[in-house]
C-alpha positions in Angstrom: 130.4 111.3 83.9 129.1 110.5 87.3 127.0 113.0 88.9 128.4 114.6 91.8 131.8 113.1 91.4 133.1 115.3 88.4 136.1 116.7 90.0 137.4 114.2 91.9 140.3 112.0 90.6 140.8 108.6 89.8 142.8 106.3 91.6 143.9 102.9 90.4 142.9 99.6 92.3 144.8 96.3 91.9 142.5 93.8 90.3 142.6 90.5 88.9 141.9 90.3 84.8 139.3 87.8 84.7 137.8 89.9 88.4 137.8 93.0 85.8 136.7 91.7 82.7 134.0 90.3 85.3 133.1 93.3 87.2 133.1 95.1 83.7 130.4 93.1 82.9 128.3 93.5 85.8 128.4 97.3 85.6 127.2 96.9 81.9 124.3 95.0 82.9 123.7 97.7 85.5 124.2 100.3 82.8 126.4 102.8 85.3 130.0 103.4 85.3 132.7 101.3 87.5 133.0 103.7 89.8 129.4 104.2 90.8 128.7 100.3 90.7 131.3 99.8 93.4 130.0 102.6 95.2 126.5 101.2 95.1 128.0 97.8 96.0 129.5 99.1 98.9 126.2 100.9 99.9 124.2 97.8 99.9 126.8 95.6 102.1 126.9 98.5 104.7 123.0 99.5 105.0 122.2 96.0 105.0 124.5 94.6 107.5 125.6 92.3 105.2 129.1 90.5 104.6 130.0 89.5 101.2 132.1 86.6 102.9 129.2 85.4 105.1 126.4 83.0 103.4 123.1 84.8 102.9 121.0 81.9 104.4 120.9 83.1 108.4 121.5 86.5 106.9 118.6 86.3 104.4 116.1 85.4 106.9 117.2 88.2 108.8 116.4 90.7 106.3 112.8 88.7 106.0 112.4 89.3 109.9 113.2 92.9 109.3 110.9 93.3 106.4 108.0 91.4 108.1 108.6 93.6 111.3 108.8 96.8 109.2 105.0 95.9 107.4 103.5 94.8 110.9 104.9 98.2 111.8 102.7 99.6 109.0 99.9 97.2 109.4 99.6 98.3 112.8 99.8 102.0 112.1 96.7 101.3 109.3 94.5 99.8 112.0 95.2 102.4 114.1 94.1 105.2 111.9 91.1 103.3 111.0 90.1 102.8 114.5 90.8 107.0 114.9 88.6 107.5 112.1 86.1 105.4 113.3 85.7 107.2 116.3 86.5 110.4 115.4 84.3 110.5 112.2 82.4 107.9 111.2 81.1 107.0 115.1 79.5 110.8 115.5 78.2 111.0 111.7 76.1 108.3 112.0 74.8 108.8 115.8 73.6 112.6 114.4 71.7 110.6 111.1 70.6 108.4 113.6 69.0 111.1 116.0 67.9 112.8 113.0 66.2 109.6 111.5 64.7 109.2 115.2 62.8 112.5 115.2 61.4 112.1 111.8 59.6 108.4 111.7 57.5 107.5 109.0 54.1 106.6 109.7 53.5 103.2 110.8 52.1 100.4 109.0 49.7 99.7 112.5 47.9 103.0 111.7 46.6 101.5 108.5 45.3 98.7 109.9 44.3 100.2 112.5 41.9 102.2 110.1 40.7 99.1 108.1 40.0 97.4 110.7 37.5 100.7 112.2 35.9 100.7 108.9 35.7 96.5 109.0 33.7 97.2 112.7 32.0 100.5 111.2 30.5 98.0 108.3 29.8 95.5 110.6 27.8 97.8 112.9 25.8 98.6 110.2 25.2 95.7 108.5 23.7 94.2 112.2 21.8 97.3 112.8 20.2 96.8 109.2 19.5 93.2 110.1 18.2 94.5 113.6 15.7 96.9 112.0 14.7 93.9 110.0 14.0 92.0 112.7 11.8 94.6 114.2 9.7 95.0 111.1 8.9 91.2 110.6 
């Protein structure tokens, strides 16, 4: 029995035998009962805007528009709370890790040479005054 629809009575349409046998069909495939395939039937003509009379070529691509417009819609309301997120989160996150990064620099790689190149002039200087005091002695 139809959910929702148990106490209501039956009423008899005027169909066509091969329209039945048809239809009878169709609501197997479907695996509900007559009365809920109409129902669904009717359903999809009316939320659609759709007329079972009129050809579904104009009608077709205006259901495509509509779905096209409705995932834009969405597309646009993702970028947007990206974008929020961006600045609202990620934007300040990584200016503090930033400022924090900027207070504590590693040493840098100057100070090393910088040190070599003391203890290049230190060895130098030594090295000429040795050759100096040599002189002095011959």
């Amino acid at each position: 029995m139809d959910k929702g629809y148990e106490k209501e009575r039956f009423k008899k349409l005027g169909i066509k035998t091969s329209v039945a046998i048809r239809f009878r069909k169709f609501c197997k495939q479907l695996s509900k009962s007559q009365s809920m395939t109409l129902m669904l039937m009717l359903d999809f003509f009316e939320e659609n805007g759709i007329s079972p009379a009129e050809a579904m070529g104009p009608r077709m691509e205006t259901l495509e528009s509509r779905v096209s417009m409705l995932i834009k819609k969405r597309m646009n309301g993702m970028i947007a709370i990206m974008k929020d997120i961006e600045k609202s989160q990620t934007k300040p996150t990584v200016a503090m890790l930033y400022s924090l990064f900027e207070q504590i620099e590693p040493p840098k790689n100057n100070l090393i040479l910088e040190k070599k190149s003391f203890e290049q002039k230190k060895h130098f200087a030594d090295h000429k005054s040795s050759v100096e005091k040599q002189k002095f002695e011959n």
